[in-house]
Steps between C-alpha positions, in 0.01 A plus 500: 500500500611844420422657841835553617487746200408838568300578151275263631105631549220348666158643565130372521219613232092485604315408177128634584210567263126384496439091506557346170739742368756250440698573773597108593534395180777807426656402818524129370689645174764775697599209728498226218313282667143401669454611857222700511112327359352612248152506433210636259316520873532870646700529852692143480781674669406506863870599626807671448743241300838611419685410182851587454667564190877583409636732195816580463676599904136575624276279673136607497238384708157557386181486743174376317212597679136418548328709270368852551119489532141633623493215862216370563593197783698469794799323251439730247610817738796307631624459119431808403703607833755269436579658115529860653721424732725293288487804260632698795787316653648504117754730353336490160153458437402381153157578411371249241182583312287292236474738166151317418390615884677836563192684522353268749428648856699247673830715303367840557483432874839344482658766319365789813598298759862436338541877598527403853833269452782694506710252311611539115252304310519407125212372307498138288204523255441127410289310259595764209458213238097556568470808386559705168876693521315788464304519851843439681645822468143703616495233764846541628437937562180431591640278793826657568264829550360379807795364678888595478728181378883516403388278183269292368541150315309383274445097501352185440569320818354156380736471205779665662491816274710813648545327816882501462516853467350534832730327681811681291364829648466376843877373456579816539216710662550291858782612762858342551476247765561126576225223373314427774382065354747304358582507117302204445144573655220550302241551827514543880146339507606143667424203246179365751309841396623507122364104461199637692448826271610278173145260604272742605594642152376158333175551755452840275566356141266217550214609692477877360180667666366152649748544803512938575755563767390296792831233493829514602747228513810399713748279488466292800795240468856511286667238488858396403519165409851295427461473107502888484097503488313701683170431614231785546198520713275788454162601562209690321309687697128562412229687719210266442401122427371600145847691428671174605294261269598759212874437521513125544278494173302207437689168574773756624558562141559866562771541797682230303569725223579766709764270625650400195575836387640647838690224504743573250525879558596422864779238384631800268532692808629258704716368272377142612268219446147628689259221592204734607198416725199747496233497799202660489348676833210728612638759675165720605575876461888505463531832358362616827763350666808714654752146442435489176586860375858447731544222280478640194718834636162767536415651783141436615250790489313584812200544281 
């Protein structure tokens, strides 16, 4: 590692903008690799998960948040909490906005509470391959207008389009100082909550709006075993009988695709062979209950 070497630079970077901008999956492609789920649901990110990526002598840890939205419930308010106050303990904040969406409410009230963050901001307009070239450049004043940002970028986060050029400016944009992970860490999020985040993931692709927010899964047991295996225990948690009987699936049909496919993600990140068991439990009223937001790294909301 070069951190002997003073023209090293280190510094941490809150990504923040409404749910669904494409926040995770741009945080996938500036670290090179999958640690954060991605989703066509709204507010999959429930917590702060950091993804660090080198370039060049500077090692740059970015902060995805929970998406910025209008709460509603008890874990909505601790998300929403959550993604401020990530944006606030960063020295950059970058501000990403959906062109097809930039008008939407959920960005204007982003954009007047930005002014309260004292940080430098810059702003990452994504999904520009949905839109005619022509609306960009209107879109990009008509944003930059109502907030103050040292640049803007202009990318396709799902193809990987201008994502480079973000992390050549940060290369030089963060301060001298020592990497703080070592040279070969993607994540500080411990493998039992990536395997955990990589299945409720496969809860999202295959159940779409059968199963809305109510589950949450942990990984209950890890296991090294003497071949080099590891064998994982986890548990889906559901709030009622009915949500239960949805992701066994008939003949328990559905939980074992789910299975299947989180399977082999989790061996990529373990770098191992997985053998995976998924349980099924009732859990009445979890996101009511104090343990469960410690777990995932939110504080609980008196109200």
């Amino acid at each position: 590692m070069a951190e002997g070497d003073q023209q090293t630079r280190c510094g941490f970077v809150a990504l923040i903008g409404a749910p669904n901008a494409g926040k995770s999956t741009l945080l996938n492609q500036l670290v090179g690799a999958k640690i954060s789920i991605v989703s066509r649901k709204v507010q999959t990110t429930r917590t702060q998960v950091r993804g660090i990526a080198l370039s060049g002598p500077t090692q740059i840890i970015f902060v995805d948040t929970p998406g910025i939205f209008a709460p509603k419930r008890r874990l909505d308010r601790a998300m929403v909490t959550s993604a401020w106050g990530g944006a606030t303990d960063a020295d950059l904040i970058g501000v990403l906005i959906d062109v097809g969406r930039f008008d939407h409410e959920e960005n204007t009230a982003l954009l007047e509470r930005l002014a309260q963050l004292k940080q430098p901001k810059f702003l990452i307009l994504n999904k520009i391959d949905t839109i005619p070239k022509e609306k960009l450049l209107a879109i990009t004043v008509a944003v930059n207008e109502q907030s103050k940002f040292e640049t803007t970028f202009m990318v396709a986060a799902l193809t990987g389009y201008g994502v480079k050029d973000i992390l050549a400016w940060l290369e030089s944009r963060l301060k001298p100082g020592p990497w703080l992970y070592p040279e070969d860490q993607i994540s500080d999020a411990p493998l039992r909550f990536l395997a955990a985040e990589i299945t409720r993931e496969k809860i999202f692709e295959r159940l779409h709006d059968e199963l809305p927010y109510r589950s949450t899964v942990e990984t209950e047991s890890w296991q090294q075993r003497p071949d080099g295996s590891v064998r994982i225990e986890q548990t889906i948690y559901v709030e009622r009988e009915g949500q239960r009987k949805i992701v066994l699936g008939e003949g328990g049909q559905t939980i074992k695709a789910i299975g299947q496919k989180a399977r082999v993600e989790i061996a990529e990140a373990a770098e191992a062979k997985v053998h995976l068991f998924l349980f099924v439990k009732v859990r009445e009223n979890w996101s009511d209950d104090p343990e469960r937001y410690r777990e995932m790294g939110l504080d609980f909301p008196k109200s």
